[in-house]
N, C-alpha and C positions, 0 to 999 in steps of 0.2 A: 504494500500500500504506500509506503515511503516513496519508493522508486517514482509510481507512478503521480503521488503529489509533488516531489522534482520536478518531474518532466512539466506537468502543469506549470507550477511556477517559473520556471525558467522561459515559460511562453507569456507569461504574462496570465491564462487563466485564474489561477488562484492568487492572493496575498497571503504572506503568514500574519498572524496578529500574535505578538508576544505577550509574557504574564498566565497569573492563575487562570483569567478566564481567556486565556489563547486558544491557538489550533487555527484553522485557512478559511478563506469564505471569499467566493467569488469575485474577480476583478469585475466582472460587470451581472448585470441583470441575466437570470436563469434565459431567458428567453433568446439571449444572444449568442448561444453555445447550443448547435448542434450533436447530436451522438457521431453525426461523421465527423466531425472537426475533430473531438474528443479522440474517437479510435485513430484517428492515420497519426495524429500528432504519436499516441502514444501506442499508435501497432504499425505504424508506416502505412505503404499500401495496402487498399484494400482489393485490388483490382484480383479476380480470381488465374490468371497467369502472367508469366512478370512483362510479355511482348505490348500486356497492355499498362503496364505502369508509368510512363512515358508519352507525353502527348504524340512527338510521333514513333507509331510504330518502325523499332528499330529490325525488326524479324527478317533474316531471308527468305522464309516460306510466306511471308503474309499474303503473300497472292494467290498463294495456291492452295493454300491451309482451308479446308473443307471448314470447322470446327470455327473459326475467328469468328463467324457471325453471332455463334450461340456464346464464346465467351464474351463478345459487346457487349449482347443480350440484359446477362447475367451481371455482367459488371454494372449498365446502365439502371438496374434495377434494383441491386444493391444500394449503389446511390441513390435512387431517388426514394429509397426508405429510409437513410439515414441520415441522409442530407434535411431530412425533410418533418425529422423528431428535434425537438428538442429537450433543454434539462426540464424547461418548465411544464413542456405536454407531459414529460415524465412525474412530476409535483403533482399533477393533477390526476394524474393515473393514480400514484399512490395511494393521494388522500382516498379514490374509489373505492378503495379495498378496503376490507375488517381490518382495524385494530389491531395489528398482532406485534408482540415482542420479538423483535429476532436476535435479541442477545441472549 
C-alpha cells in the first residue's frame, strides 16, 4: 500500500498531511481522478499486447496480423470503462451498499 501511495504522491494525486491526525487525502476533488488515470500511473499500460502501447504501432506484422483488430477492440473498450469511472462514481457506489466493516 506504501508503494502505491508513493507512486500517487510523486504524481501529484495525493498530499501527505503530517501529525497525530495525519495520513494523505486527495490533491484534488474525487471527481477529477479516473480509475484509468489511477491504474497506468501505477500498472503502466493497460493496452492488452505491448504493439499497442505506443501510439504508433511499432509491429512488423501489423498489417498482416489477423488478431490486431480484436486486440483494438479490446483495448478501446477497456478504456472506455475506465477512463470513464471515477473515485467519486466509486463514493457513491459504496455508500449503495450495506454497512459492513471490513476490518
Amino acid at each position: 500500500m506504501e508503494q502505491i501511495v508513493t507512486i500517487l504522491s510523486r504524481a501529484g494525486y495525493v498530499k501527505s498531511m503530517r501529525g497525530a491526525q495525519g495520513g494523505y487525502r486527495l490533491a484534488k476533488d474525487p471527481s477529477e481522478y479516473t480509475v484509468g488515470m489511477i491504474l497506468r500511473l501505477t500498472e503502466g499500460s493497460l493496452a492488452p499486447v505491448a504493439c499497442l502501447e505506443d501510439d504508433n504501432n511499432q509491429c512488423s506484422r501489423a498489417g498482416i496480423c489477423v488478431t490486431l483488430n480484436v486486440w483494438k477492440q479490446l483495448d478501446e473498450a477497456i478504456s472506455g470503462v475506465v477512463d470513464n469511472v471515477t473515485l467519486a462514481d466509486l463514493v457513491e457506489e459504496q455508500k449503495k451498499l450495506p454497512n459492513v466493516n471490513l476490518m
